[in-house]
C-alpha positions as CSV (number, residue, x, y, z in Angstrom):
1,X,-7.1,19.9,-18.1
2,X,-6.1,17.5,-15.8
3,X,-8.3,13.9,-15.5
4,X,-10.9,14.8,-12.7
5,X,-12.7,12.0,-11.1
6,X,-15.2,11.8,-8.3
7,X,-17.5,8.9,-6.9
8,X,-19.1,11.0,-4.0
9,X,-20.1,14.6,-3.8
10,X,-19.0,16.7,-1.0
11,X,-22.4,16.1,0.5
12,X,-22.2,12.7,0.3
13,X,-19.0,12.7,2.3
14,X,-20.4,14.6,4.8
15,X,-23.4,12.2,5.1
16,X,-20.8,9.3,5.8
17,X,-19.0,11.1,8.3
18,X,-21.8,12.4,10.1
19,X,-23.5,8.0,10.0
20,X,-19.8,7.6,11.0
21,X,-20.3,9.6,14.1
22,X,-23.6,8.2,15.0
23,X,-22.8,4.2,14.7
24,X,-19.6,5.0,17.0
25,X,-22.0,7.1,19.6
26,X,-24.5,4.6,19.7
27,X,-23.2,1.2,18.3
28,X,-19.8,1.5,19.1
29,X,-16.6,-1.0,18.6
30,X,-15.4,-4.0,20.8
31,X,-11.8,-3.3,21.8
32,X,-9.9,-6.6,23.0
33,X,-7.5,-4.8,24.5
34,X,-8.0,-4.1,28.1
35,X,-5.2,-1.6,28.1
36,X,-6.8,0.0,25.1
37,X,-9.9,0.8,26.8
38,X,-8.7,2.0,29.3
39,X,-7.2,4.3,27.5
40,X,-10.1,5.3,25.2
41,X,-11.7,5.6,28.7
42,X,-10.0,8.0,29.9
43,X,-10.2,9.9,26.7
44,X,-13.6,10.1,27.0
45,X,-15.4,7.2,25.5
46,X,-18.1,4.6,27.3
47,X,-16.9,1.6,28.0
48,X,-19.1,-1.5,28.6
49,X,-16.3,-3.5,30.9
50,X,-19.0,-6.7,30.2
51,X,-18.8,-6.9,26.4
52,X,-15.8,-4.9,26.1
53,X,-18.0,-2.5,23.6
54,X,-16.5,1.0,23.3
55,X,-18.9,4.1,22.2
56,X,-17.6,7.2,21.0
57,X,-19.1,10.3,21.7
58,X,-18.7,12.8,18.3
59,X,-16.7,15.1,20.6
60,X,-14.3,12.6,21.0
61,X,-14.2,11.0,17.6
62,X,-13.7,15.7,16.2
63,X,-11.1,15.9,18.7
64,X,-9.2,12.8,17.3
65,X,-9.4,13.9,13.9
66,X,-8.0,17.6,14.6
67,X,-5.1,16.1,16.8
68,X,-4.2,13.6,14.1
69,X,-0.3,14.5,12.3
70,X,-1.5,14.6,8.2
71,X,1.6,15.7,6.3
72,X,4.4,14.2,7.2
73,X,7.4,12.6,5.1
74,X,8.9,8.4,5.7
75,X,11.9,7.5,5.2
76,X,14.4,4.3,4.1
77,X,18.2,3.4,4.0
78,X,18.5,4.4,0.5
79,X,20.9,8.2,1.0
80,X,18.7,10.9,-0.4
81,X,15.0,8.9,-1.1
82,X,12.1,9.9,1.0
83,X,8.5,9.9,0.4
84,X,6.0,12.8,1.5
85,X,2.5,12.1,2.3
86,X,-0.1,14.6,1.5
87,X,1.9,16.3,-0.5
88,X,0.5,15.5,-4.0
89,X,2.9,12.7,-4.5
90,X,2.0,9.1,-5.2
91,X,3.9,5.2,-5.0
92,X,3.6,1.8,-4.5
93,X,3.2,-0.5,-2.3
94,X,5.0,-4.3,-2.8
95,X,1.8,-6.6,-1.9
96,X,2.7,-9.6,0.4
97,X,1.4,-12.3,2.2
98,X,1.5,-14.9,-0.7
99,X,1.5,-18.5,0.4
100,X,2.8,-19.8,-3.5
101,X,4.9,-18.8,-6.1
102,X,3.8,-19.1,-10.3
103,X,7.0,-20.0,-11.8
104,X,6.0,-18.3,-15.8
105,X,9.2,-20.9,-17.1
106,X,7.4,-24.1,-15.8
107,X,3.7,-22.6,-15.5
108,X,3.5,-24.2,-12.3
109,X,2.5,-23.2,-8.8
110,X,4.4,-24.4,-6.1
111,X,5.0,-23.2,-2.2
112,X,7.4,-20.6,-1.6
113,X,10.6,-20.5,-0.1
114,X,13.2,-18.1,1.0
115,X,14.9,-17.5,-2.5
116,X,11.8,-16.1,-3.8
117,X,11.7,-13.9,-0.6
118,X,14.8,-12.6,-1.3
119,X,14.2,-12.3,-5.2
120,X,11.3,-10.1,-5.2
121,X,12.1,-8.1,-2.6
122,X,15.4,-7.4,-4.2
123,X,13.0,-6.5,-7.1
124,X,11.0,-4.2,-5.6
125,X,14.4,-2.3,-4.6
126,X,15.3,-2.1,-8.0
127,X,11.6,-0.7,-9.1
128,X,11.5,2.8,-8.4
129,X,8.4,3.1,-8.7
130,X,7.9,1.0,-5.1
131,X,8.1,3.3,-2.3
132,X,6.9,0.8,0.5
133,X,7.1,-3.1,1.0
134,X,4.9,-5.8,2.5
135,X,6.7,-8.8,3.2
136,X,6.0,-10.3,-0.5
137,X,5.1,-14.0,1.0
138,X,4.1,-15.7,3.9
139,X,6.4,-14.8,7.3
140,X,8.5,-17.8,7.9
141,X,7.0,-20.5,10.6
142,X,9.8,-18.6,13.2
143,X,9.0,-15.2,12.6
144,X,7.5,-14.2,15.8
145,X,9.9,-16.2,17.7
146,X,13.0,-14.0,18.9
147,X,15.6,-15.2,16.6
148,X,13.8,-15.6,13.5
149,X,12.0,-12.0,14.2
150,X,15.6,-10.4,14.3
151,X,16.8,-12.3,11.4
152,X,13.8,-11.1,9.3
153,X,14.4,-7.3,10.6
154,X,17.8,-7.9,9.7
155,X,18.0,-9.0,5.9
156,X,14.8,-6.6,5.5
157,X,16.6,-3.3,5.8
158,X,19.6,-5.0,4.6
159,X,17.7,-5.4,1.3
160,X,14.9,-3.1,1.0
161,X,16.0,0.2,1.0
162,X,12.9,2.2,0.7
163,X,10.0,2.6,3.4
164,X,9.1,-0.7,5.5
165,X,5.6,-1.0,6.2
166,X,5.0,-4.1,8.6
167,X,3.3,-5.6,11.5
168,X,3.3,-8.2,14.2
169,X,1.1,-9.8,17.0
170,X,3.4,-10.7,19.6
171,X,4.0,-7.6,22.0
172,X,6.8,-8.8,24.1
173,X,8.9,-8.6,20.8
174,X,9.0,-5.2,20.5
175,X,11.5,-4.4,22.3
176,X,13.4,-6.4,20.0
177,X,12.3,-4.2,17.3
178,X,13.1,-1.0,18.8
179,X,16.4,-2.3,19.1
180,X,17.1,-3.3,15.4
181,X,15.5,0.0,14.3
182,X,18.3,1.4,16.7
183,X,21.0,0.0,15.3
184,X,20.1,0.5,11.7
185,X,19.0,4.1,12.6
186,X,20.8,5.7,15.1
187,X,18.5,6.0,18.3
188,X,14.7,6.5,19.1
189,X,14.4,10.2,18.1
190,X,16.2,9.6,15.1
191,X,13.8,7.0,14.2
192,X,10.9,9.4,15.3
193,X,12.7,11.9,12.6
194,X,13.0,9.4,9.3
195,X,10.0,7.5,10.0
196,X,11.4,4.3,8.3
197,X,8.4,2.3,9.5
198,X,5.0,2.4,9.6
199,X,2.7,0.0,11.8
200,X,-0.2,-1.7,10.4
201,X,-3.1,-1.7,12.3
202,X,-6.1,-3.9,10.8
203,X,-9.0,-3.9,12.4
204,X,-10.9,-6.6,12.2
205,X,-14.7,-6.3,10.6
206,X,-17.2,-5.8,12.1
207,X,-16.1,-3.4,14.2
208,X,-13.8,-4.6,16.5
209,X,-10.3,-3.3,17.2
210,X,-8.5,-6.5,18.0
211,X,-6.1,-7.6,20.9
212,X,-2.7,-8.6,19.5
213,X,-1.7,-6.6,16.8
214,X,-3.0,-3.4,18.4
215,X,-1.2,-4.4,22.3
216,X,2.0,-4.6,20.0
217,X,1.4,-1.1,18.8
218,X,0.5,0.0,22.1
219,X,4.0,-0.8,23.0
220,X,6.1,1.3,20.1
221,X,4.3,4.1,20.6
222,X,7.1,6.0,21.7
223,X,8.9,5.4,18.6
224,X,6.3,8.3,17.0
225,X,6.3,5.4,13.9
226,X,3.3,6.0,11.1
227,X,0.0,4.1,11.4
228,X,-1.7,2.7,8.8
229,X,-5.8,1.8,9.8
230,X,-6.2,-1.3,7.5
231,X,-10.1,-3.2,7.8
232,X,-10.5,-5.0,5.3
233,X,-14.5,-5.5,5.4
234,X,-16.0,-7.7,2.8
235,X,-19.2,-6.1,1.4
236,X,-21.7,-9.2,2.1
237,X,-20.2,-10.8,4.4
238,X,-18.0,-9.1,7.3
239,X,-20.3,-5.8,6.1
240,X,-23.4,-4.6,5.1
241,X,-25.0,-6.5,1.8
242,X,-24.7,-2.7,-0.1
243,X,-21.3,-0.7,-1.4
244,X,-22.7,2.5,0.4
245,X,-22.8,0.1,3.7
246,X,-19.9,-1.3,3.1
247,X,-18.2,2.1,3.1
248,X,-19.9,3.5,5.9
249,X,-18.4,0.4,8.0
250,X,-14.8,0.6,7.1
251,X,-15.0,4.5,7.6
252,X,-16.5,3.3,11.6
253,X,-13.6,1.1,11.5
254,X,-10.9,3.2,9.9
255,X,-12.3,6.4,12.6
256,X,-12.8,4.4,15.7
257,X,-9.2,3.0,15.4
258,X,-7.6,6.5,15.2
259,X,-9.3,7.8,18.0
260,X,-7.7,4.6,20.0
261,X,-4.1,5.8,18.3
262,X,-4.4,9.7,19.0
263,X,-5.7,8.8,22.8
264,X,-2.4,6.9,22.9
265,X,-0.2,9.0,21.6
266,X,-1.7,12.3,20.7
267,X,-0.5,13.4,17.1
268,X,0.6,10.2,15.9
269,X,1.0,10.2,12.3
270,X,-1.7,8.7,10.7
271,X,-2.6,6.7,6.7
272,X,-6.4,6.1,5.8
273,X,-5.9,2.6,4.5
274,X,-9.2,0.3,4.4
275,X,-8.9,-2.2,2.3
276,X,-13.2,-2.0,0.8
277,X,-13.7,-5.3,-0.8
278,X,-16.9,-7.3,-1.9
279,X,-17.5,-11.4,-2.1
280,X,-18.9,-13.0,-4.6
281,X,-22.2,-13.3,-4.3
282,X,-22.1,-17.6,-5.9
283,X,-19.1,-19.0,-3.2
284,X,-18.8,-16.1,-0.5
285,X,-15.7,-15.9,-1.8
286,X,-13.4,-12.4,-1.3
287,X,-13.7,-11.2,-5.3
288,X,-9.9,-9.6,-5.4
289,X,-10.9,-8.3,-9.2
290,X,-14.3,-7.1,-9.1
291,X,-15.2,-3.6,-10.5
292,X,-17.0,-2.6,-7.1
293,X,-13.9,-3.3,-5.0
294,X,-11.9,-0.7,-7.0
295,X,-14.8,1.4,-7.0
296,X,-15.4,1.0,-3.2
297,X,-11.6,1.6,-2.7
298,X,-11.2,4.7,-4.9
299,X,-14.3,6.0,-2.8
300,X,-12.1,5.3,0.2
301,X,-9.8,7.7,-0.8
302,X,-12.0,10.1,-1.0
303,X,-13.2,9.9,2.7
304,X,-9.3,10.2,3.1
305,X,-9.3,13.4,1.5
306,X,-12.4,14.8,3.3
307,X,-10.5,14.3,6.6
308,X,-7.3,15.7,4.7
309,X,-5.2,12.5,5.9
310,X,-2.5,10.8,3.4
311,X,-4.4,7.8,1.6
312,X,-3.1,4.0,0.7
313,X,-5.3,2.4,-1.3
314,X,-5.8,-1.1,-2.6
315,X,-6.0,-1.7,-6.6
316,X,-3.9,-3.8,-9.2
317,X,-6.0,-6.8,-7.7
318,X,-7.4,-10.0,-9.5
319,X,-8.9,-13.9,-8.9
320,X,-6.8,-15.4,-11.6
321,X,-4.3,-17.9,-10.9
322,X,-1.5,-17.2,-13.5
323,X,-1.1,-13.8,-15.7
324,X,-4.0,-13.8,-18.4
325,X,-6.7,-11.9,-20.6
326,X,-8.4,-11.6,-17.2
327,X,-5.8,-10.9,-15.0
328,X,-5.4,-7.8,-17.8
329,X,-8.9,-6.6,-17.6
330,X,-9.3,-7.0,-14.0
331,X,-5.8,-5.6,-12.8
332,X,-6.1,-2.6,-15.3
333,X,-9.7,-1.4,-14.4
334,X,-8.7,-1.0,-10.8
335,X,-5.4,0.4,-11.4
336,X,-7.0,3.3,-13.2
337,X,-9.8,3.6,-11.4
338,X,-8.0,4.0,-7.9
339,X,-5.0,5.7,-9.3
340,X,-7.5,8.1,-10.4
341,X,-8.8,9.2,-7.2
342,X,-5.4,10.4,-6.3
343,X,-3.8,8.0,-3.4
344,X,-0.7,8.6,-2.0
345,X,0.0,4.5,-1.6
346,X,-1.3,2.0,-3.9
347,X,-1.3,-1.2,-2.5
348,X,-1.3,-4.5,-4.9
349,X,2.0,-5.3,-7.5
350,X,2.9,-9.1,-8.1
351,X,0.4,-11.0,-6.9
352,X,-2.4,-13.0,-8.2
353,X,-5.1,-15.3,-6.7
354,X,-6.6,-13.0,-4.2
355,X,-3.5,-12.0,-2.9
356,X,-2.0,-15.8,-2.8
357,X,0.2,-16.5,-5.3
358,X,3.8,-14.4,-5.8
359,X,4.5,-13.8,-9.6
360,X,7.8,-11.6,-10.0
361,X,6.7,-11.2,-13.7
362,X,3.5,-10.0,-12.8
363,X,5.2,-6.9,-10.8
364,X,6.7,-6.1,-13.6
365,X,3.8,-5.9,-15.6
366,X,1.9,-4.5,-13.1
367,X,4.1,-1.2,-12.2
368,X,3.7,-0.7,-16.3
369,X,0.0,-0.4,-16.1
370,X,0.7,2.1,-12.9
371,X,2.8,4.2,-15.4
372,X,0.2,4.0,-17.6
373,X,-2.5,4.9,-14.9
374,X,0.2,8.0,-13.8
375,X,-0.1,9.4,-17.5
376,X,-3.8,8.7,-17.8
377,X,-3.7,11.3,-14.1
378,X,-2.4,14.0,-16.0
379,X,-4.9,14.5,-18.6
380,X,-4.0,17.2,-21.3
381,X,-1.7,19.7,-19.6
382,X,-2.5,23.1,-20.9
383,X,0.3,25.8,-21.0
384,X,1.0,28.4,-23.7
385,X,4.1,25.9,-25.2
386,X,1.6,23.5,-26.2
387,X,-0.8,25.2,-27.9
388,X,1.1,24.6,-31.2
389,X,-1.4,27.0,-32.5
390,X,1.8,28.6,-34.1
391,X,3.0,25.1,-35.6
392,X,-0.6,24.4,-36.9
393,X,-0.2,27.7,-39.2
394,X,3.4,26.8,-40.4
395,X,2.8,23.4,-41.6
396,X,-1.0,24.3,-42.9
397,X,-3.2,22.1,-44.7
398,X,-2.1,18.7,-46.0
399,X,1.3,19.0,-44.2
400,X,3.2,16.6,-41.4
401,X,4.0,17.3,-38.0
402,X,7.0,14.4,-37.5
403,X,9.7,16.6,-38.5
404,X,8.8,19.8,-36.4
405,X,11.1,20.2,-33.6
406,X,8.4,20.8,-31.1
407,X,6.8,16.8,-31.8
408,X,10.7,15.8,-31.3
409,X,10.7,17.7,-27.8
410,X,7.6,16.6,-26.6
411,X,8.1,13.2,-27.6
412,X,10.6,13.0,-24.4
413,X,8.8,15.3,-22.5
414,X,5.7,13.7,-21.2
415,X,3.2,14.1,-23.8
416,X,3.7,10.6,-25.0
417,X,4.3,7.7,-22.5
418,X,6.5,5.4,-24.4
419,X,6.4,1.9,-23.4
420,X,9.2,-0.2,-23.9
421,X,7.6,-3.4,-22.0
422,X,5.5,-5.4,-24.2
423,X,4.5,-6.0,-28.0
424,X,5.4,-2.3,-29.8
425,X,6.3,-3.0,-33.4
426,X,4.9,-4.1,-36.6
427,X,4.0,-7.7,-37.2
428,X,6.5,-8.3,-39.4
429,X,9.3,-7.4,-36.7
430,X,6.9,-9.4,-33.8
431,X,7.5,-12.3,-36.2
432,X,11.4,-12.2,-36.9
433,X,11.6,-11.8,-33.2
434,X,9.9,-15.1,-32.7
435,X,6.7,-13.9,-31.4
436,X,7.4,-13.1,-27.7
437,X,4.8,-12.3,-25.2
438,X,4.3,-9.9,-22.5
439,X,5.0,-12.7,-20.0
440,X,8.5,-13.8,-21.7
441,X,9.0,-10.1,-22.2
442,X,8.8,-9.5,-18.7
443,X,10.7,-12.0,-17.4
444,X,13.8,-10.9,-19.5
445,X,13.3,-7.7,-17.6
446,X,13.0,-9.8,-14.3
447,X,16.2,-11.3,-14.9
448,X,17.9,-8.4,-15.6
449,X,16.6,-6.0,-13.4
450,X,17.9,-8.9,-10.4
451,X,21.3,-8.6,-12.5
452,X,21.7,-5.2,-11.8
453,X,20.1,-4.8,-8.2
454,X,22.8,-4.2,-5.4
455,X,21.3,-3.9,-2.3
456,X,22.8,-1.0,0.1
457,X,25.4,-2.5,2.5
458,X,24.6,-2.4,6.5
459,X,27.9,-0.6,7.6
460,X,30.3,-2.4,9.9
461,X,29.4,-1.4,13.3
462,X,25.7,-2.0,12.4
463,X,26.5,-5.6,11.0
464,X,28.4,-6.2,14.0
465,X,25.9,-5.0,16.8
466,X,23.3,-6.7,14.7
467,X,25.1,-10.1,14.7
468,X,25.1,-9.6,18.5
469,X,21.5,-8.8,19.2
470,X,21.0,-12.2,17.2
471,X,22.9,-14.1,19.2
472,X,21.1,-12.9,22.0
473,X,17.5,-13.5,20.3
474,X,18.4,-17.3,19.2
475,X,19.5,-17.9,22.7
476,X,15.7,-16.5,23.7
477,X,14.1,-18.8,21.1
């Protein structure tokens, strides 16, 4: 009896694939890239060289989809952790890109710096349940300058030991990349065997496949590294004024891209990953926490499945500016909702505001409403041990279940998620402990979680050739 969910019927996925194929064939996408449509040209598409529109025939846009790699597994530093995709399996995702911190001690928001880099990524390490990583705030003002791109490779895998997701918009740095990845990983086809990167590709919406991001791309394709197709259209505003339009755009986006990637580089791996997201309708404003952008992104992974490619999702989102009833409601309505539709990547833990402002409390608190999601995923398991039908006639009428071994098994066996994060006992023992919160509670866990965290080592000869190629990268800066 597991927890089914479903948004779209089979039918209706079909009807958004098929709309999918006809807006490429006959609407098409711009493509910035001259080298990009080139390619897609010689693949097969039309190519208006005076707008720069590409159209893709359905042939084209079938092929694509049957050349694409789907099951595939990524890799990190850590010895021994990997993560399979399309295999049934599910993590998440550090969100990043926060331009201010909430500091829960002060409650104030300030700008970040690199401390709180380093102290939530070393969280995220420690937090098993995050497989991947976003840089968790703004890139530094250097970043896509040679020295401070190295330098930011560098402490990256140094600290994170899991699976790097990441991109950048300055091409004639990649071959700085390819050499850090080298070091760290022993050589190009060993980084084509672990995967420990994936590429971000986001689109932007309407329907355009944009120049810097995807030239950069273009030129580590020969490191065979994961794609993830990211839009991130905004029902309203950057798409159609309807959720079913809204779909159907960030499927044209999410398809039109991979054909682009499998012209390229034919059997590419590949992630569905639009972010679907809605304004609100009073300020224009992106709504991070409304209902219809978990709605529209659960529906995304649907379309995912349809095409049987690996799916990251976005959820765990909300507008509030510090952890509150709000942030609760909003946060735990699209956890469960997209963690019901069965992603393999969930994008969203630690950050508030829209995906502004870093709270290391808040990812905390947020990968324990994922564990809640994960149990609420497995609905009521049905085996012939749990029956109990046997139990239910020894004890009889009138009579207690606490002291029967089999409530003592299951109670550590997964029919019972037992928090430990949080408010669990009676009010009198809330009291004596001097009433904490959730927030205070999770920053004791915080602190000692970054108490604990040791961060895998870079061996000597990799620290070494490292320190080299930054030498080499601040002379180019």
């Amino acid at each position: 009896m597991q927890v089914r969910f479903q948004i779209l019927s089979d039918a209706e996925k079909a009807q958004v694939h098929e709309r999918t194929l006809k807006v490429l064939d006959t609407v098409g996408m711009r493509c910035d890239t001259a080298e990009g449509r080139r390619i897609l040209a010689d693949a097969g598409a039309r190519v208006d060289r005076a707008t720069r529109v590409v159209r893709f025939p359905p042939e084209l846009v079938e092929r694509s989809l049957a050349q694409v790699k789907k099951e595939f597994t990524v890799h990190g530093r850590r010895p021994g952790w990997s993560f399979p995709l399309n295999a049934g399996e599910f993590t998440l995702l550090a969100d990043g890109g926060a331009t201010a911190v909430f500091d829960v001690v002060t409650g104030e928001r300030r700008p970040t710096t690199h401390a709180d880099w380093l102290a939530a990524t070393r969280l995220h390490d420690a937090l098993d349940d995050v497989g991947f990583y976003w840089c968790p705030i703004d890139y530094a003002l250097e970043y896509e300058q040679p020295g401070g791109f190295v330098r930011y490779y560098t402490e990256v895998f140094a600290t994170f030991g899991k699976h790097v997701q990441d991109s950048f918009g300055t091409p004639a740095l990649a071959p700085l990349l390819k050499e850090v990845l080298d070091i760290v990983f022993g050589g190009r086809e060993a980084v084509r065997e672990q995967k420990p990167l994936s590429f971000l590709l986001t689109p932007a919406s309407p329907l355009t496949i944009e120049h810097d991001y995807t030239q950069t791309w273009l030129a580590l394709r020969d490191y065979g590294l994961p794609v993830a197709i990211m839009p991130m259209p905004l029902q309203g505003a950057t798409a159609p004024g309807s959720r079913l339009g809204t779909l159907l755009a960030a499927n044209c986006e999410t398809i039109g891209t991979l054909c682009l990637v499998q012209a390229a580089a034919p059997g590419t791996p590949v992630i569905y990953s639009p972010v679907v997201a809605t304004m609100d309708p009073r300020t224009g404003m992106y709504a991070a926490g409304a209902v219809e952008h978990a709605v529209l992104c659960a529906a995304g992974t649907e379309m995912a499945r349809y095409y049987g490619l690996p799916a990251e999702s976005s959820g765990l989102c909300t507008q509030t500016y510090e952890p509150d009833l709000q942030t609760a409601w909003e946060k735990a309505n699209g956890a469960l909702l997209v963690a019901l539709s069965d992603p393999d990547v969930l994008v969203g833990p630690g950050l508030l505001g829209g995906a502004t402002i870093l709270c290391l409390e808040q990812i905390v608190m947020d990968v324990e409403m994922i564990r809640l999601a994960r149990q609420a995923r497995t609905g009521i398991p049905v085996r012939d041990d749990l029956w109990l039908d046997d139990i239910l006639d020894a004890v009889g009428p009138c009579g207690s279940f606490l002291g029967e071994r089999s409530t003592r098994h299951n109670a550590h066996h997964g029919e019972w998620r037992v928090s430990d994060l949080g408010v669990q006992a009676s009010w009198d023992a809330w009291r004596a402990a001097g009433s904490p919160t959730t927030v205070a509670a999770a920053h004791e866990r915080v602190e000692q979680l970054l108490a604990d965290q040791v961060s895998l080592p870079l061996a000597d000869d990799q620290a070494a050739a490292l320190a080299d190629l930054q030498r080499r990268a601040d002379a180019a800066s």
